[in-house]
C-alpha positions in Angstrom: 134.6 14.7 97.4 135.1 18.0 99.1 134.3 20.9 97.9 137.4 23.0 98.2 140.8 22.0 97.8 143.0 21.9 101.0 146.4 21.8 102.2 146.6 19.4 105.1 150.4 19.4 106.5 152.5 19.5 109.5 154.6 22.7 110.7 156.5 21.8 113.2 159.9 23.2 111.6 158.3 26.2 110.4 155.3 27.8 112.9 155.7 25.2 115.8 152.4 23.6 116.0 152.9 20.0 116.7 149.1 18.9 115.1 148.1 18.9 111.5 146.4 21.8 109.9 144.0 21.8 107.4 143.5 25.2 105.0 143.8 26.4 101.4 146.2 29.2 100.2 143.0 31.8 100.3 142.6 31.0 103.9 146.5 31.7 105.0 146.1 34.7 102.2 143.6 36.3 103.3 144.0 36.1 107.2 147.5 37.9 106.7 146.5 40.5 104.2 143.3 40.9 107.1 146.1 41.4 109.5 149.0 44.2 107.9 145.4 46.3 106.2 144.5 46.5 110.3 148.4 47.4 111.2 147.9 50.1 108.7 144.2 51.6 109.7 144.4 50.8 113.2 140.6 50.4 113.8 139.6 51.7 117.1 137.3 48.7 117.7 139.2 45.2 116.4 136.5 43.0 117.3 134.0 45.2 114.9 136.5 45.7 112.2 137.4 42.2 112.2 133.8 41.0 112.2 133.2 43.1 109.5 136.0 41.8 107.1 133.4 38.6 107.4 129.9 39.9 106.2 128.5 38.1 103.3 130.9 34.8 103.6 128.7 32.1 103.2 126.8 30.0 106.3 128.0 27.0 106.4 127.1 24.0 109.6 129.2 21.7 110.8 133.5 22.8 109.0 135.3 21.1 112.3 133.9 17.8 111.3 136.0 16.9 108.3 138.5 13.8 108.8 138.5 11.1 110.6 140.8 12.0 113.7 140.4 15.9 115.2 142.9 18.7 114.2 142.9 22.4 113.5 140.5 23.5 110.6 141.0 27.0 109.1 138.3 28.1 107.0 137.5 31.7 106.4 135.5 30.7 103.2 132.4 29.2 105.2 131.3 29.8 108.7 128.9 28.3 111.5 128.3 30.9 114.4 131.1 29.7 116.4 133.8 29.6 114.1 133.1 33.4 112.9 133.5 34.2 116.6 136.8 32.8 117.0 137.7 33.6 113.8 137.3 37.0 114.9 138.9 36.9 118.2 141.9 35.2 117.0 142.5 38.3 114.6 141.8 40.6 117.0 144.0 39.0 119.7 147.4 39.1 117.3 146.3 42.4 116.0 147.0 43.3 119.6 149.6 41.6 120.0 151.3 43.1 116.8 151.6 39.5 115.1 150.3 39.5 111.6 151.8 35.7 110.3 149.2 33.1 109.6 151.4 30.9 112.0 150.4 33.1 114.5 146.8 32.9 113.7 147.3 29.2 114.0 148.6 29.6 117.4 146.0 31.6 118.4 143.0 29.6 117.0 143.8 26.7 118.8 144.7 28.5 121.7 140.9 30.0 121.4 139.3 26.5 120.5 140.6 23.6 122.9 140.8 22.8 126.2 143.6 25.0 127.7 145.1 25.5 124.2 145.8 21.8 124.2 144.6 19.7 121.2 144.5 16.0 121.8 141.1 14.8 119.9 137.6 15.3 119.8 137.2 15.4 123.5 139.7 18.7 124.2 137.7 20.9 121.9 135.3 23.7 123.7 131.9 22.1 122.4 129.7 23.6 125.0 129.9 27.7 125.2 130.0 27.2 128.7 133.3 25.5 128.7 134.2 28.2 125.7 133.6 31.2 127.7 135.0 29.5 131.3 138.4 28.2 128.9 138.9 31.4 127.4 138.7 33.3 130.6 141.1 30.8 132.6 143.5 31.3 129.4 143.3 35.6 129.6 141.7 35.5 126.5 138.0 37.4 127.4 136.6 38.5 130.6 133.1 37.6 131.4 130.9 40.5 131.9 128.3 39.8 134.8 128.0 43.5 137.1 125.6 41.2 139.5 123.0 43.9 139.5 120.7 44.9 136.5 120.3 43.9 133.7 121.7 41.0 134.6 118.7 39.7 136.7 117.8 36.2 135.5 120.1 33.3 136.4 120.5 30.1 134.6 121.6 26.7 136.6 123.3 24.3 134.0 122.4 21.3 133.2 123.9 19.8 130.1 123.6 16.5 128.3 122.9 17.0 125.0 126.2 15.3 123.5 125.8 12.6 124.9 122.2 11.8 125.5 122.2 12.3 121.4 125.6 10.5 120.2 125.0 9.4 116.9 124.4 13.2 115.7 128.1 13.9 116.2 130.3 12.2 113.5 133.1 11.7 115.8 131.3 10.5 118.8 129.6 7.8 116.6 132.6 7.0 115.2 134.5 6.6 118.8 131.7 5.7 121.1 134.8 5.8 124.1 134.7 9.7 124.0 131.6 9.7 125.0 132.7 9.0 128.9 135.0 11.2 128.4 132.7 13.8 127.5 130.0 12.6 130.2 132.1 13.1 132.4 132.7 16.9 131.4 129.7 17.4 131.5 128.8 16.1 134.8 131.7 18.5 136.0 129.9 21.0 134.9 126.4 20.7 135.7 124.7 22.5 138.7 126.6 26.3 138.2 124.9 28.9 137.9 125.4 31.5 136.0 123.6 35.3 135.7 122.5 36.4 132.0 120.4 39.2 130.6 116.8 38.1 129.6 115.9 38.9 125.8 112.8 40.9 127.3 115.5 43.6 128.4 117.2 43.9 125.2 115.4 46.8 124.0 115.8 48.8 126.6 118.6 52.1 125.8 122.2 52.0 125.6 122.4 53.4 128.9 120.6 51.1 130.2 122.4 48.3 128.5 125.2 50.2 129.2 127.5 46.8 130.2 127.2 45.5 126.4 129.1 47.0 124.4 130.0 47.1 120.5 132.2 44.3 119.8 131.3 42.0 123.0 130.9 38.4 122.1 127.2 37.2 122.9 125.9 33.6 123.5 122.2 33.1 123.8 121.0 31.2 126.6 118.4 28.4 125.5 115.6 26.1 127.1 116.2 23.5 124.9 117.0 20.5 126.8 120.5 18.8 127.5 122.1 22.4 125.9 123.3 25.8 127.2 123.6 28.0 124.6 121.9 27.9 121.0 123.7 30.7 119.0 126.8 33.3 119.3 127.5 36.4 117.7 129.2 40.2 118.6 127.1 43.0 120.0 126.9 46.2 117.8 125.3 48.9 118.8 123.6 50.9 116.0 121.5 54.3 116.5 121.1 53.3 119.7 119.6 50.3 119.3 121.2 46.8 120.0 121.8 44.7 117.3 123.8 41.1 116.4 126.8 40.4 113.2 127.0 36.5 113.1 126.6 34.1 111.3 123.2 33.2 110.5 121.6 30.2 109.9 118.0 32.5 108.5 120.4 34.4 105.8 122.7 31.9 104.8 125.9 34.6 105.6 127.4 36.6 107.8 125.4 39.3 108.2 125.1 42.6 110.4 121.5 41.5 111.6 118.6 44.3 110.1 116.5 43.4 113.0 117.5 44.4 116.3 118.6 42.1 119.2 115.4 42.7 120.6 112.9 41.5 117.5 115.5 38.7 116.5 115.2 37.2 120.2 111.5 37.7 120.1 111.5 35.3 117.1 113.5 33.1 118.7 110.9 31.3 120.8 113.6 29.1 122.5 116.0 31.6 123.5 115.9 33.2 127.2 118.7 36.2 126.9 122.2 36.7 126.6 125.5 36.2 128.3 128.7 38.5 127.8 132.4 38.0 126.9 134.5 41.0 126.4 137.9 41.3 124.9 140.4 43.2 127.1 141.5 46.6 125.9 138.3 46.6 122.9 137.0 50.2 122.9 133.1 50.0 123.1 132.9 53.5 120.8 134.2 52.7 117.9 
């Protein structure tokens, strides 16, 4: 039995979206009030006041695995790392586009989630943040930020397998053992780039330094754990000078605006090698 009661219905008539979407009245609630309260105070920074509207909601793994076949989840009552992240960018992205309907929310999330906006099944959603950060770019949604000079100085080559070398952890790919070609194949596409990141060792150097992260940048930590690319994501907030993460966190259970800085979290984190960027066009870094 689930734990929360959802609405699981299709919209076509009424928003346009062709798949089946599964929420409860608090979710559609409060992403539109989230939406006119930001029309009316106009935050400098969406990505911050967004993120913020999410502190202390509860950490919760795996909320895209409910069902049996694949289709757009909203949940704004528990979040993993990745869905406060596009949570927060799909807000941000109709706040700037003036649209405050949950239908447009909708649009947007799965615009944000899936392979060129396109939800088919399991194997069109953005499970790697490699193929997250590279979808979302090709789609205008977020620029990657990589200057080529410092402090971008270490350089990871990818090599990515961990879906499918490790099948029966994934509900759906145990369930459908076919997707897992299909997946293999992705993968396979994607291994051997290269891509430039910012080791955790620079992280507590000054915001001037550090001046190409900026408040409200989306940040996913590059890991050395085998078969993966990426181990966390959160938004880069810069706080008396000093670099710190909001995300969801698996330590405190919620979303939280980290106490320690960037620096002393990655330092703990003994897998973790730095950080890659993704910025929202048109976000002002002062907020």
């Amino acid at each position: 039995m689930r734990f929360f009661f959802c609405f699981l219905i299709w919209w076509w008539a009424l928003i346009g979206i062709a798949q089946p979407i599964e929420y409860t009245p608090a979710d559609s609630i409060r992403i539109e009030e989230m939406l006119r309260k930001a029309e009316t105070e106009r935050p400098e920074n969406a990505m911050l006041y967004f993120g913020k509207q999410f502190l202390g909601v509860p950490y919760v793994g795996h909320t895209l695995e409910e069902g049996e076949r694949e289709h757009l989840i909203i949940n704004t009552r528990a979040l993993d790392c990745t869905t406060f992240v596009e949570n927060v960018l799909a807000l941000c992205l109709c706040h700037q586009a003036k649209k405050s309907s949950f239908g447009a929310f909708c649009n947007q999330l799965r615009d944000i989630r899936y392979r060129g906006g396109k939800l088919t099944d399991y194997t069109s959603r953005l499970h790697y943040f490699t193929w997250w950060g590279e979808d979302n770019e090709a789609m205008g949604l977020v620029k990657s930020v990589d200057t080529g000079k410092f402090p971008f100085t270490a350089t990871q080559r990818l090599n990515i397998n961990y879906m499918t070398t490790h099948p029966t952890a994934y509900k759906h790919l145990k369930a459908h053992p076919q997707f897992v070609k299909v997946i293999a194949a992705q993968e396979k596409a994607s291994n051997g780039k290269t891509y430039r990141y910012i080791p955790k060792a620079l992280l507590n150097r000054s915001e001037q330094e550090l001046k190409d992260v900026h408040t409200g940048d989306i940040v996913s930590l590059i890991t050395k754990k085998a078969g993966l690319d990426t181990s966390h994501v959160g938004i880069a907030v810069w706080q008396d000078g000093r670099l710190h993460l909001m995300h969801a966190s698996s330590i405190h259970m919620k979303v939280v605006m980290d106490p320690m800085t960037f620096y002393d979290y990655g330092q703990r984190q003994t897998s973790m090698l730095g950080i890659r960027v993704y910025r929202v066009e048109n976000i002002v870094s002062n907020y």
